[in-house]
C-alpha positions as CSV (number, residue, x, y, z in Angstrom):
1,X,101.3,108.2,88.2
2,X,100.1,107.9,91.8
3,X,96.2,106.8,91.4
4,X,94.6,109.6,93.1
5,X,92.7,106.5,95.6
6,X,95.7,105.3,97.1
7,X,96.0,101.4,95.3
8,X,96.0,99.5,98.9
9,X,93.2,97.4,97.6
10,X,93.9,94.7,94.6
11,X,90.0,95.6,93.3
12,X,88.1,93.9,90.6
13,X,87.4,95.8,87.8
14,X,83.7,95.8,88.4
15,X,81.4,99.0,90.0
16,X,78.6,98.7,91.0
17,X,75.6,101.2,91.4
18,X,72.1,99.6,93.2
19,X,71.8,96.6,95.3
20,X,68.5,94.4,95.9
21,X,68.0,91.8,98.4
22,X,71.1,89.1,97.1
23,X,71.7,90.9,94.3
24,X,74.2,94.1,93.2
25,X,74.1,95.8,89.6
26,X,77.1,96.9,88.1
27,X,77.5,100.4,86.2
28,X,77.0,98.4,83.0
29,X,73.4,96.8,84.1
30,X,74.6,93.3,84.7
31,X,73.1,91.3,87.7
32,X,75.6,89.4,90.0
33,X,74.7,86.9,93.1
34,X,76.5,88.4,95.9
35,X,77.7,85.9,98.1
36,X,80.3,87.9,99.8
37,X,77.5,90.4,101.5
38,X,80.5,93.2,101.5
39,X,82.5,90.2,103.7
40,X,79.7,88.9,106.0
41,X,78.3,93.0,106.1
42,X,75.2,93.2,104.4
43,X,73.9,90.0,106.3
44,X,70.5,91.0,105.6
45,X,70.7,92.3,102.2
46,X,71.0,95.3,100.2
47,X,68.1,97.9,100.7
48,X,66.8,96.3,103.1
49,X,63.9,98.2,103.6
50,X,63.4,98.0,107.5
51,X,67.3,99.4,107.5
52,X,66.6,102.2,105.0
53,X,63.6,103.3,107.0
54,X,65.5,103.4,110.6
55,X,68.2,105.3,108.8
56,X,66.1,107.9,106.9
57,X,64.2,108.4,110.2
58,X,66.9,109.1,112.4
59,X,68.9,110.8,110.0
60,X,65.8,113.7,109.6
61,X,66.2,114.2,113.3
62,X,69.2,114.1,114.5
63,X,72.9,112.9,113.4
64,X,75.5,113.3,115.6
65,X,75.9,114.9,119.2
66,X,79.3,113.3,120.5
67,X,79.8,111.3,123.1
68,X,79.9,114.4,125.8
69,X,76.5,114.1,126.0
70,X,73.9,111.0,126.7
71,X,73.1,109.3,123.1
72,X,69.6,107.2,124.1
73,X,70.0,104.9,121.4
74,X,73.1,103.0,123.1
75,X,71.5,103.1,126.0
76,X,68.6,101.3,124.2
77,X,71.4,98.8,121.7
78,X,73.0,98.0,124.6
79,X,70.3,96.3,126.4
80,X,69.4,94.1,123.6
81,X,73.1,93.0,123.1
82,X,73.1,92.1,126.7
83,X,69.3,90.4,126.6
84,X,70.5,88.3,124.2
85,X,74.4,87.4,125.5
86,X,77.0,87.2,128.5
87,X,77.6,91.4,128.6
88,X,76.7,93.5,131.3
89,X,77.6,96.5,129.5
90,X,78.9,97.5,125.8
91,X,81.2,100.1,124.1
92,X,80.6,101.6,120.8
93,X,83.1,102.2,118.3
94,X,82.8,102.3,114.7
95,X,84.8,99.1,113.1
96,X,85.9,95.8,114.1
97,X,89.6,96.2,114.4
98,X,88.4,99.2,117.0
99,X,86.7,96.7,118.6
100,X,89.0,94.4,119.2
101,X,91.8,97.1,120.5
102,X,89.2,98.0,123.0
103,X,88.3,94.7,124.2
104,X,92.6,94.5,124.6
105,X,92.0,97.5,126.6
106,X,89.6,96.3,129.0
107,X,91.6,93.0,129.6
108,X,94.4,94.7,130.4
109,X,92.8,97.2,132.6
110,X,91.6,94.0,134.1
111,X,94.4,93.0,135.5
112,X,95.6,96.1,136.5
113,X,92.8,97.3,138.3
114,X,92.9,93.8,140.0
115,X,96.7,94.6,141.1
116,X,98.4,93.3,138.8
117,X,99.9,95.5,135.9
118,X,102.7,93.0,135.2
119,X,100.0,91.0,133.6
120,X,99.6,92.9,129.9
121,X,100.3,89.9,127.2
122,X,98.3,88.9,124.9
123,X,97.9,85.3,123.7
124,X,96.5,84.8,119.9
125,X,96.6,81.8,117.8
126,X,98.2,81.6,114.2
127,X,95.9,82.2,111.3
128,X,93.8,84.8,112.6
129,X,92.9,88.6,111.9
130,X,92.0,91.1,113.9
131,X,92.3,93.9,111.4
132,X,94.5,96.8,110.5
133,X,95.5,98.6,112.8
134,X,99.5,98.1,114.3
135,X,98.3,96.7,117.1
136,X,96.0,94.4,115.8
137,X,98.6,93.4,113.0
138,X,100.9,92.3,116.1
139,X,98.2,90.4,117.8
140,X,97.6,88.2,114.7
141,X,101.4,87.6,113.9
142,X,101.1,87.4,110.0
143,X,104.5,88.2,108.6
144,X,102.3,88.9,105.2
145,X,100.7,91.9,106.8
146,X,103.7,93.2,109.4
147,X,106.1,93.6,106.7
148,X,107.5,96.7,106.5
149,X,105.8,99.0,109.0
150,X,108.9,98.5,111.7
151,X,108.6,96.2,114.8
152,X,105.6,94.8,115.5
153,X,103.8,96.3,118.9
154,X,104.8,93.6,121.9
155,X,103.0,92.4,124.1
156,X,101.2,89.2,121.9
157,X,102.2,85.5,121.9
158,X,101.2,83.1,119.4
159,X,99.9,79.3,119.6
160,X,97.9,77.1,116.9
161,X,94.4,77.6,116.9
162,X,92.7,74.5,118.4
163,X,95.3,73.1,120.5
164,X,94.6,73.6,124.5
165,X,97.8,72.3,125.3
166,X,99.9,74.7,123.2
167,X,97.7,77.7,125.1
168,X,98.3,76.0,128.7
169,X,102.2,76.0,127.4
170,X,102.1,79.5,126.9
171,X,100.5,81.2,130.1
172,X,103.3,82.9,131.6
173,X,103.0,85.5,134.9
174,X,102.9,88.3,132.6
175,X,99.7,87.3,130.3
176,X,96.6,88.8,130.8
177,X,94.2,87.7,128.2
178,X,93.5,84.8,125.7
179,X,92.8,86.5,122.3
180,X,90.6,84.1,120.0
181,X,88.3,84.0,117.0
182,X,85.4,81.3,117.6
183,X,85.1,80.6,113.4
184,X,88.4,82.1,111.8
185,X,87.7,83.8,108.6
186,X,90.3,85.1,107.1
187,X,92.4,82.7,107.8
188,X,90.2,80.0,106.1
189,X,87.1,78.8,107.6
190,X,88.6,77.1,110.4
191,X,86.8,76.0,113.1
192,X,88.0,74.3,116.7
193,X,87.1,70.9,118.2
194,X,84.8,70.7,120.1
195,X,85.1,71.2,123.5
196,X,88.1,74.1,122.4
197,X,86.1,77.4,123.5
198,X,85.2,75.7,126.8
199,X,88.6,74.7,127.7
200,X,89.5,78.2,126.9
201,X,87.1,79.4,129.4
202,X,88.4,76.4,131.9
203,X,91.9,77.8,131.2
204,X,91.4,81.6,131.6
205,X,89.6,80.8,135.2
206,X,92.5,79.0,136.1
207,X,95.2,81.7,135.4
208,X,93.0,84.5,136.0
209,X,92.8,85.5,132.8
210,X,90.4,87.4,130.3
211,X,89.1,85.2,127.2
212,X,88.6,87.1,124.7
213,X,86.1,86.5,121.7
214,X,86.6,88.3,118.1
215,X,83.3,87.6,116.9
216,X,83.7,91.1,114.4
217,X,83.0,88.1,111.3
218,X,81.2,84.9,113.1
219,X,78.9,87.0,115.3
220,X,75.3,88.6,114.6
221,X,73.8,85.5,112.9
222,X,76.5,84.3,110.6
223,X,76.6,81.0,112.1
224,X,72.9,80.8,113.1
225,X,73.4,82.1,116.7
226,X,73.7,85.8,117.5
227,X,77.5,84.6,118.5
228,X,78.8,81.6,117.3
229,X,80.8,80.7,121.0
230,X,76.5,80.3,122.0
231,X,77.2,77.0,119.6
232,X,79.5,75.5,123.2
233,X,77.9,75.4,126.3
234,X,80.5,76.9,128.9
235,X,82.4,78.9,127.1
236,X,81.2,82.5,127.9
237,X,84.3,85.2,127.0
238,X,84.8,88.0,129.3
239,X,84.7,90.1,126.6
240,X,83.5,90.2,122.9
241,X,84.2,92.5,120.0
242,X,82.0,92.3,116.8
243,X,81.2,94.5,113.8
244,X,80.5,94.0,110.4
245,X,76.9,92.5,110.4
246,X,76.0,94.6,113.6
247,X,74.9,97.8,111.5
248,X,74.2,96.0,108.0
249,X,76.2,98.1,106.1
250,X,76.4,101.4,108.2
251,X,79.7,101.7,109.9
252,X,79.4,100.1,113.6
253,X,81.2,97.9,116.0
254,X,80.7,97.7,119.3
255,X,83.1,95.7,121.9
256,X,80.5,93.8,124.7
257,X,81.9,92.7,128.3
258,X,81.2,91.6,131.7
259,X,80.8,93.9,134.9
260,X,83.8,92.2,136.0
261,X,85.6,92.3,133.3
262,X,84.6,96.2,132.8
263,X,85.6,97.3,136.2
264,X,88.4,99.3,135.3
265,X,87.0,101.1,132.5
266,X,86.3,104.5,134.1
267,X,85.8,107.8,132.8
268,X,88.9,109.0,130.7
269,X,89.6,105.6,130.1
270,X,88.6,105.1,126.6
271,X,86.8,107.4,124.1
272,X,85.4,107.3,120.5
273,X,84.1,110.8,118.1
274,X,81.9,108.9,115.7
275,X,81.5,105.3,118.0
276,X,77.8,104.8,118.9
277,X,76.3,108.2,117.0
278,X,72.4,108.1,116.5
279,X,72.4,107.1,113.1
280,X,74.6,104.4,113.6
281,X,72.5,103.3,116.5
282,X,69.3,103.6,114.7
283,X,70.2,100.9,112.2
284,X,71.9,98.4,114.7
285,X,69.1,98.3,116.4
286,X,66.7,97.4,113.5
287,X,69.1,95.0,112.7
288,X,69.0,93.5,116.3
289,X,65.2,93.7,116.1
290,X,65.1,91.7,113.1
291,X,67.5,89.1,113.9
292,X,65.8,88.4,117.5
293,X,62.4,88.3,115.8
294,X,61.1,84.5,115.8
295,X,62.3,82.4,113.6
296,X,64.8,84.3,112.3
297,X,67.9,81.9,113.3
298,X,65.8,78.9,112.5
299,X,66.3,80.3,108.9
300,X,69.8,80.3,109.0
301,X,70.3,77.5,110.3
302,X,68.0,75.5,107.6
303,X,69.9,77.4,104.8
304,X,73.3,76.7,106.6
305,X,72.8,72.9,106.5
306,X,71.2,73.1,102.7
307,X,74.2,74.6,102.1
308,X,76.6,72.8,103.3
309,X,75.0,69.4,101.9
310,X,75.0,71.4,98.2
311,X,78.8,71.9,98.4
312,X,80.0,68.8,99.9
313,X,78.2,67.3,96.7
314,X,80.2,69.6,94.8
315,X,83.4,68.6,96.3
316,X,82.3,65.1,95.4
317,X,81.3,66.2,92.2
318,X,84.7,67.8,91.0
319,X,87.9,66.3,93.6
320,X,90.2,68.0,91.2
321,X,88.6,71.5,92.3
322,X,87.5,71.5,95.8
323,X,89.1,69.1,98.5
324,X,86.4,69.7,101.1
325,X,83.6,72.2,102.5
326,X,84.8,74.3,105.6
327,X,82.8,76.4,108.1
328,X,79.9,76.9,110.1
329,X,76.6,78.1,109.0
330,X,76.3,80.4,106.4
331,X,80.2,81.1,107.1
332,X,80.7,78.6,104.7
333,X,83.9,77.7,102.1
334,X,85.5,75.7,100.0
335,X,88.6,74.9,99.9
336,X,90.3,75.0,96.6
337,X,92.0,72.7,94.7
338,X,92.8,75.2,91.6
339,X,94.2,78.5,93.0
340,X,91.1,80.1,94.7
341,X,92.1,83.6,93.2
342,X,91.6,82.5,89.9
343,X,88.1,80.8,91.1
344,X,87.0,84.2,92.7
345,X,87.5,85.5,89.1
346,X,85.6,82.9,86.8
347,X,82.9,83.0,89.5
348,X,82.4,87.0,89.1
349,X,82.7,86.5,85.4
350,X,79.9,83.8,85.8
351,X,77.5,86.3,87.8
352,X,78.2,85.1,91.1
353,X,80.5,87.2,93.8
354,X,83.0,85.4,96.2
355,X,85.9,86.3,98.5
356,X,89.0,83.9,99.1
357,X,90.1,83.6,102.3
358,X,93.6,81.9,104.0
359,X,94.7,78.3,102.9
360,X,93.4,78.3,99.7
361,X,89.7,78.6,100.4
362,X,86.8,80.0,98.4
363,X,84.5,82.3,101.4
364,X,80.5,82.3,100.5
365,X,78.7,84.1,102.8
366,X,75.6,85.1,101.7
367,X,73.2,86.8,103.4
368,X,71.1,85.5,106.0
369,X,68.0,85.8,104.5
370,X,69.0,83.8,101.7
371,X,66.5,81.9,100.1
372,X,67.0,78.1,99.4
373,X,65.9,78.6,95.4
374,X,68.9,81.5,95.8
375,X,71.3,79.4,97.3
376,X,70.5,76.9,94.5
377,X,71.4,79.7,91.5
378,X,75.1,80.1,93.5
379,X,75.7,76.5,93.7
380,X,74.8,76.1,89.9
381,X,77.3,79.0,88.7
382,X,79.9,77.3,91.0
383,X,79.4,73.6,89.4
384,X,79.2,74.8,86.0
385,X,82.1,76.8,86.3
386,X,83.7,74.1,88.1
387,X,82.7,71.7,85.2
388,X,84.5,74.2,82.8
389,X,87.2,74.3,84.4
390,X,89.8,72.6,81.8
391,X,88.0,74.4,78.8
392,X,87.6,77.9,80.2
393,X,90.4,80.3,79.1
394,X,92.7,81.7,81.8
């Protein structure tokens, strides 16, 4: 029989009912570690009471009004996403893979504004994801995820992440935009050599293209700068998309651009029933507030590189279970030896919650106000159950 939630999720048999800080309790009363923050969401924990209260404000005033009419809390979210970035100006939407088919919108308006319509291809890079949608199926090219919904939309290219020359190879008269994620996720915590998000940007003002950053995973602190591209001098995108982190846990994306970049993008153009609604606006901003605050990033970035020094130890610690640490700041992994499915499972049943991700890799990304004595508790369920590895039962 037909579950009556349609099975297009391969869940753990786990529920959980209250969340505090790092921690979620399951129906049963057990306390986990949760070191996937709802995959790089709830990046500044669960209940957070500054989000709760922003929330519970807004909500006893005023929900939703549409978009026909002026909604003063993206007027006021906008600003700070542009105070603190390359934007001019910023769409809201409600998810990342919305994000990103907007910011394909406004490349490709772009160019046809600019006169040149024959410009509409997109150039992406193998082991990416830019979510769920058909579209954004097509511009990440994984046969895993295309199969079986017909042909895939046109219009994207693909190259390997990280190699400049492979890009140049592919510009043709008909491509418009250069479609990349700074950090890739999903497909395993990979990052570029440096000096690759700057010859993107040398690249796309050669061929008068739009670069395009999906920062819907790496962006709003997750690598200890509100974007992670801030990490490379020079390499400011035309146009961003991010999500996940941006309303803590209440539905949000939002896709940020330049004026130039933007041009096009007139009334009619683009639209949104839920994108940018007060309460939604309410928490992003409390979560922008707290994530500008002083200090804040400084955090992250001491956790990140505790972090990071506590796994490669690990790796060094058990060779036959991890072959090396991946990542940037607290977008962090490991790279499994031992099937990283089965790892994700031994980890939960251990107390601690992880997410794999492509190429074999265990994804930790807890959240960003992690403390070090935290961090500490993961990395001793991991090493224990990486120590128990030939005695635990499958």
């Amino acid at each position: 029989m037909m579950p009556i939630v349609l099975p297009s999720y391969a869940r753990a048999p786990v529920s959980f009912e209250r969340g505090e800080g790092p921690y979620l309790f399951s129906a049963d009363g057990r306390k986990y570690l949760d070191f996937t923050s709802g995959v790089a969401v709830v990046s500044l924990g669960h209940a957070n009471p500054r989000l709760i209260k922003a929330l519970t404000d807004q909500a006893q005033r005023l929900w939703h009004c549409s978009n026909l009419f002026e909604v003063e809390g993206q007027k006021r979210v906008a600003q700070k996403l542009i105070d603190h970035s390359f934007a001019d100006t910023v769409f809201f939407c409600n998810s990342g893979t919305e994000a990103v088919e907007a910011a394909v919108k406004v490349a490709r308006k772009y160019q046809a504004a600019s006169g040149h319509p024959e410009k509409y291809r997109v150039i992406a890079c193998g082991g990416s994801f830019h979510g769920r949608t058909m579209a954004m199926l097509a511009a990440a090219g994984n046969e895993k995820y295309l199969a079986g919904f017909g042909p895939p939309a046109e219009g994207y290219d693909h190259v390997a992440f990280g190699n400049l020359n492979e890009m140049r190879a592919a510009v043709t008269a008909e491509t418009a935009a250069v479609l990349v994620e700074p950090v890739q996720g999903e497909g395993g915590l990979t990052t570029p050599p440096e000096g690759y998000l700057k010859g993107l940007r040398q690249l796309c003002d050669e061929f008068g293209l739009m670069l395009i950053y999906d920062e819907v995973q790496s962006g709003m602190g997750r690598t200890g700068k509100l974007f992670a591209h801030q990490w490379e001098a020079g390499a400011e995108p035309d146009v961003l998309a991010t999500a996940k982190a941006l309303g803590g846990g209440f539905p949000v994306g939002a896709c940020l651009a330049t004026e130039k970049a933007a041009a096009g993008m007139v009334a009619g153009t683009h639209g949104s029933t839920f994108g940018g609604n007060p309460l939604a606006m309410a928490v992003a901003e409390e979560v922008i507030d707290i994530m500008t605050e002083p200090g804040f990033f400084d955090h992250v970035n001491r956790m990140g590189r505790a972090f990071r020094t506590k796994l490669d130890r690990l790796v060094k610690a058990h060779p036959t279970i991890f072959a090396e640490t991946r990542g940037r700041g607290l977008l962090i992994g490991l790279k499994c030896v031992v099937p990283n499915t089965e790892m994700v499972t031994r980890l939960r049943a251990a107390g601690l919650l992880a997410v794999g991700a492509g190429e074999n890799v265990l994804r930790l990304m807890p959240p960003l106000n992690i403390t070090e004595a935290q961090l500490d508790d993961g990395v001793a369920i991991i090493d224990a159950v990486a120590r128990d590895w030939g005695h635990a039962p499958h």
